[in-house]
Backbone as CSV, one residue per row, in Angstrom:
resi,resn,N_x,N_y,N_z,CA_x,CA_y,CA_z,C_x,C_y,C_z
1,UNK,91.987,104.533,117.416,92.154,105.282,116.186,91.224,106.480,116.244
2,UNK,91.900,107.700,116.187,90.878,109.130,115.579,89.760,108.553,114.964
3,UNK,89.027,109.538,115.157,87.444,109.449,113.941,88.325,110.189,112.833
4,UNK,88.751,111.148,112.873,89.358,111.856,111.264,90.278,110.744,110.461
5,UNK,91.038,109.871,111.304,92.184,109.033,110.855,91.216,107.894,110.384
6,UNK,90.183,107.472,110.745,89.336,106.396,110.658,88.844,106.826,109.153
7,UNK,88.000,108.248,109.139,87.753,108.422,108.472,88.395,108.681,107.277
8,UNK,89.788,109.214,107.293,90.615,108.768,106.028,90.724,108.025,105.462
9,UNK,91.258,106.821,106.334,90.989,105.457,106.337,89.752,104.519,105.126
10,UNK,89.180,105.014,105.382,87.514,104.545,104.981,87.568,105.262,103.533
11,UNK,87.957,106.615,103.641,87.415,107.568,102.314,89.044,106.624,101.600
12,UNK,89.531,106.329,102.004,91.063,105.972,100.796,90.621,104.297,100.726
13,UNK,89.900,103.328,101.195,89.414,102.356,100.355,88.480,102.677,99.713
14,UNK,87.563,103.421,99.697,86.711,103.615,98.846,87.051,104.185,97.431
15,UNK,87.978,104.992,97.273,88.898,106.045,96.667,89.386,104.701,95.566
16,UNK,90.494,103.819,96.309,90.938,102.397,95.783,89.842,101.550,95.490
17,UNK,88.938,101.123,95.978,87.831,100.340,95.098,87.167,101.196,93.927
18,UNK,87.203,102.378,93.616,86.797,102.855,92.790,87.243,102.852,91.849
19,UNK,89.265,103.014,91.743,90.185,102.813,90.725,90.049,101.338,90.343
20,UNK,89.573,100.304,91.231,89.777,98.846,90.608,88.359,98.627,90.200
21,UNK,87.488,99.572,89.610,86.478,99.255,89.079,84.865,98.415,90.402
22,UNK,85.281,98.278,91.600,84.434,97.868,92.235,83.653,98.766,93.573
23,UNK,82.975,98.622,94.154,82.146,99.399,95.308,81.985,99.074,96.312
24,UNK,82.682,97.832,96.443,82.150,97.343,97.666,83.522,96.846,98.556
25,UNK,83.713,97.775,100.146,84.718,97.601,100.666,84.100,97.434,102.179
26,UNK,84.971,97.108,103.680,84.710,96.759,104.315,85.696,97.192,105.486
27,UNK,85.062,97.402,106.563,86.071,97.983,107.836,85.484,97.276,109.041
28,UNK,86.103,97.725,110.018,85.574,96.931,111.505,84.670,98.242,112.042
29,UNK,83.368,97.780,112.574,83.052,98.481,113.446,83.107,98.877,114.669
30,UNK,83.709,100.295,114.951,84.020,101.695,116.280,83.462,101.195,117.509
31,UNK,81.933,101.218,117.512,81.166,101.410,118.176,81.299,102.506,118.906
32,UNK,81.857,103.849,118.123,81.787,105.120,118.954,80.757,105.739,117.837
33,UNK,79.610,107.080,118.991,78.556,107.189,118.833,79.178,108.504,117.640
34,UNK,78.600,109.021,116.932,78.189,110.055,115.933,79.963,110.014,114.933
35,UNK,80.370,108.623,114.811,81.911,108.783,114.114,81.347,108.201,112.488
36,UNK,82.291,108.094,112.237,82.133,107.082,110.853,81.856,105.639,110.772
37,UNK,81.122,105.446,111.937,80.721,104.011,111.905,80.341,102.815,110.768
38,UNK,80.569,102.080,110.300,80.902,101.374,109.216,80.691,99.847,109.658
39,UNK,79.522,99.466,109.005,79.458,97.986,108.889,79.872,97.163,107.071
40,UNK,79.816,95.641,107.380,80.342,94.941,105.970,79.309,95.452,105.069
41,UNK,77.894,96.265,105.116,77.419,96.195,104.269,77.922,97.572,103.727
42,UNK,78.582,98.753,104.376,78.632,99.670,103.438,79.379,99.405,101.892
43,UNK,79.164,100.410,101.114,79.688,100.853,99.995,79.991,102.320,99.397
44,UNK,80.368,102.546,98.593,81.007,103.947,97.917,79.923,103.984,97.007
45,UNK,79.813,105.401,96.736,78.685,105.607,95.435,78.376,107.302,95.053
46,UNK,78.851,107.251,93.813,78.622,108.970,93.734,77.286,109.516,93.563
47,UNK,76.213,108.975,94.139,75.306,109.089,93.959,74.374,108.401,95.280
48,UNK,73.351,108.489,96.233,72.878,107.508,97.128,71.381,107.319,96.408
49,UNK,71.711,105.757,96.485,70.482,105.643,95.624,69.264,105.454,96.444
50,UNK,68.262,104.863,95.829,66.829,104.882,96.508,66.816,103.605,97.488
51,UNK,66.244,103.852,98.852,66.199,103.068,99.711,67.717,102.709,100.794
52,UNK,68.721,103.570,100.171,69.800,103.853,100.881,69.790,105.090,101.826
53,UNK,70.732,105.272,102.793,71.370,106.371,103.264,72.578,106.543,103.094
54,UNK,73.036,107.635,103.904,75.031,107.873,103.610,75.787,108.089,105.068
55,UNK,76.560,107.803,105.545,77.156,107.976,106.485,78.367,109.111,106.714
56,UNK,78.822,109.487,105.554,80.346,110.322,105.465,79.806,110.876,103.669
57,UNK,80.409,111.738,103.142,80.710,112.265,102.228,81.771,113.293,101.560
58,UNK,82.424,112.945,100.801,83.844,113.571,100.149,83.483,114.274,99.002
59,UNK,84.252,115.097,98.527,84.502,115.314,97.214,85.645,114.742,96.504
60,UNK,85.108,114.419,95.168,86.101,113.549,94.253,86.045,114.146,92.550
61,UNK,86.863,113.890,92.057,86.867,114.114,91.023,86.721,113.030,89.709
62,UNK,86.087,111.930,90.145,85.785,110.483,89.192,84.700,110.597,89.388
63,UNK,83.362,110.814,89.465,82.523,110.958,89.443,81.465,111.680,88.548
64,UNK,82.380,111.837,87.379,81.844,112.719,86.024,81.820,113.847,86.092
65,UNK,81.440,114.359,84.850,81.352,115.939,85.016,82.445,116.953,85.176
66,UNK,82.944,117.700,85.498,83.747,118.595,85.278,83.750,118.940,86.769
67,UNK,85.059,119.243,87.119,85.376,119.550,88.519,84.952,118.674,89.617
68,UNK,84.935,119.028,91.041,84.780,117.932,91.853,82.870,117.929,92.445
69,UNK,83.075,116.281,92.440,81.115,115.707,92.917,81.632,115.191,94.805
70,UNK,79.839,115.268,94.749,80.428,113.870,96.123,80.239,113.139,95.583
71,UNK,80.726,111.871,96.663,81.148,110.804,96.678,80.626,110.216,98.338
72,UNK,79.629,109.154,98.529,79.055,109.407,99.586,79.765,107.829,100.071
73,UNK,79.990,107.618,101.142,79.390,106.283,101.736,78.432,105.533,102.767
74,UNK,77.719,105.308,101.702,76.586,104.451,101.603,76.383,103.517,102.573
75,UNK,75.019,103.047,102.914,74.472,102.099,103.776,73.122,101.878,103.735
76,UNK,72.546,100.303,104.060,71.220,100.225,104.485,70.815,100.718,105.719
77,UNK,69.619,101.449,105.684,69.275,102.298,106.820,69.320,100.987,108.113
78,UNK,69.070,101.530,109.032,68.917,100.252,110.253,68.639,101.686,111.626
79,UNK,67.978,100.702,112.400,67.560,101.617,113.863,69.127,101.496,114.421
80,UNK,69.204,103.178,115.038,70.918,102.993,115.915,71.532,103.519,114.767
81,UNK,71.765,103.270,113.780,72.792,103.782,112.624,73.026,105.158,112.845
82,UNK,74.227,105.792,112.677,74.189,107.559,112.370,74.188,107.863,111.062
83,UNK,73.000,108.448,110.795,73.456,108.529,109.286,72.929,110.382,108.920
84,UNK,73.323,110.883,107.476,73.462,112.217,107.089,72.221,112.521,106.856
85,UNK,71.244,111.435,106.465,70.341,111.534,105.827,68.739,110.650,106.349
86,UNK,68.130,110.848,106.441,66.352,110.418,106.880,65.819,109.918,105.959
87,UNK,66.237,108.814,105.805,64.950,107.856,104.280,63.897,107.989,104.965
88,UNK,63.137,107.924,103.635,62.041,107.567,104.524,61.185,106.091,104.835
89,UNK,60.827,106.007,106.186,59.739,105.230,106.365,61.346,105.039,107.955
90,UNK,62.311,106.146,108.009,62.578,105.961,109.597,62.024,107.335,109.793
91,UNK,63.101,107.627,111.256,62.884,109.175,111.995,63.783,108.923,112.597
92,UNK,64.469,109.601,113.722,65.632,109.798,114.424,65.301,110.145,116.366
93,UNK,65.912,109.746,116.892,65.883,109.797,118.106,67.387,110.939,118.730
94,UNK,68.218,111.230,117.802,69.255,112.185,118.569,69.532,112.622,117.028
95,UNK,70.309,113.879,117.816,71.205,114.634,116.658,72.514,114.956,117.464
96,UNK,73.499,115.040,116.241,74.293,115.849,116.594,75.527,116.662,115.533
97,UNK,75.878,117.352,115.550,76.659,118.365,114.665,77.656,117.815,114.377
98,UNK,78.330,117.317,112.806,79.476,117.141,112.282,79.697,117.558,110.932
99,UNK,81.054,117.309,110.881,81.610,117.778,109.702,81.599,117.164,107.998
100,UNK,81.391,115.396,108.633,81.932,114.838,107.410,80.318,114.324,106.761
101,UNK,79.347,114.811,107.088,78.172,114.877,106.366,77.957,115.469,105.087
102,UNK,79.117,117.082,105.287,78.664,117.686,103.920,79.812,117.264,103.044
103,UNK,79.746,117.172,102.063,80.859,116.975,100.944,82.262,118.017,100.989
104,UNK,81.466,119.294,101.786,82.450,120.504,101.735,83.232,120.687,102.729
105,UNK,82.555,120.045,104.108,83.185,119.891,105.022,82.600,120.792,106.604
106,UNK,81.398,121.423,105.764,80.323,122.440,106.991,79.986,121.572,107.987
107,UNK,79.690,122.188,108.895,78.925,121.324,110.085,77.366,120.997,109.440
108,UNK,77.132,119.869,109.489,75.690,119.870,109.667,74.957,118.398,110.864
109,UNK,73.985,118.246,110.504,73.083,117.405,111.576,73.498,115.747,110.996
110,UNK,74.371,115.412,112.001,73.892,113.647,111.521,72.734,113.070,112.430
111,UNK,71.962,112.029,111.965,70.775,111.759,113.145,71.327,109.954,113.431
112,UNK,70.633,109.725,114.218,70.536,108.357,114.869,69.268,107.657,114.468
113,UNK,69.199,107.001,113.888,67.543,106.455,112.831,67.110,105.148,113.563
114,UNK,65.924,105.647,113.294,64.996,104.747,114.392,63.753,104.386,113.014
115,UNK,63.648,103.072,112.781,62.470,102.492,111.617,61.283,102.890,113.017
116,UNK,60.510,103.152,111.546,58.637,103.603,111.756,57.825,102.211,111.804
């Protein structure tokens, strides 16, 4: 399966757990390096809260407010993970340039997180 098709994939259960009122959905993991990699613990959340990271991010329009928010999906940090974002108390050992980090669709840096 594509990473873009994967990643549709992923953003349209999340999309559907959101209409049935819940957050928490589940895919098989790729094991291909800088994709949308996805374990049982992710979730959807228009917001990443504290002690989380995000792996992918969309824009949506359920998310309050007027016009379109992101809409991120979420994860507990872990060493190896690719994620958009650097909680802290990791750091990162690689980078590399993608698309589905920003909500808008720019290239930016996903990293590979390594706990401190």
């Amino acid at each position: 399966m594509s990473r873009s098709k994967l990643r549709s994939v992923l953003l349209g259960l999340g999309t559907a757990a959101a209409m049935l009122g819940t957050t928490q959905a589940t895919a098989v993991t790729t094991g291909t390096p800088a994709s949308a990699e996805v374990s049982p613990a992710t979730s959807y959340s228009c917001t990443v809260p504290p002690g989380y990271t995000y792996t992918a991010a969309t824009l949506v329009s359920f998310c309050g407010g007027t016009g379109l928010s992101p809409y991120y999906t979420i994860e507990l940090p872990s060493t190896g993970l690719w994620a958009c974002l650097v909680p802290p108390g990791f750091t990162y050992t690689q980078t590399t340039r993608v698309t589905w980090c920003d909500p808008h669709g720019s290239m930016t840096n996903q990293y590979r997180l390594l706990k401190l």
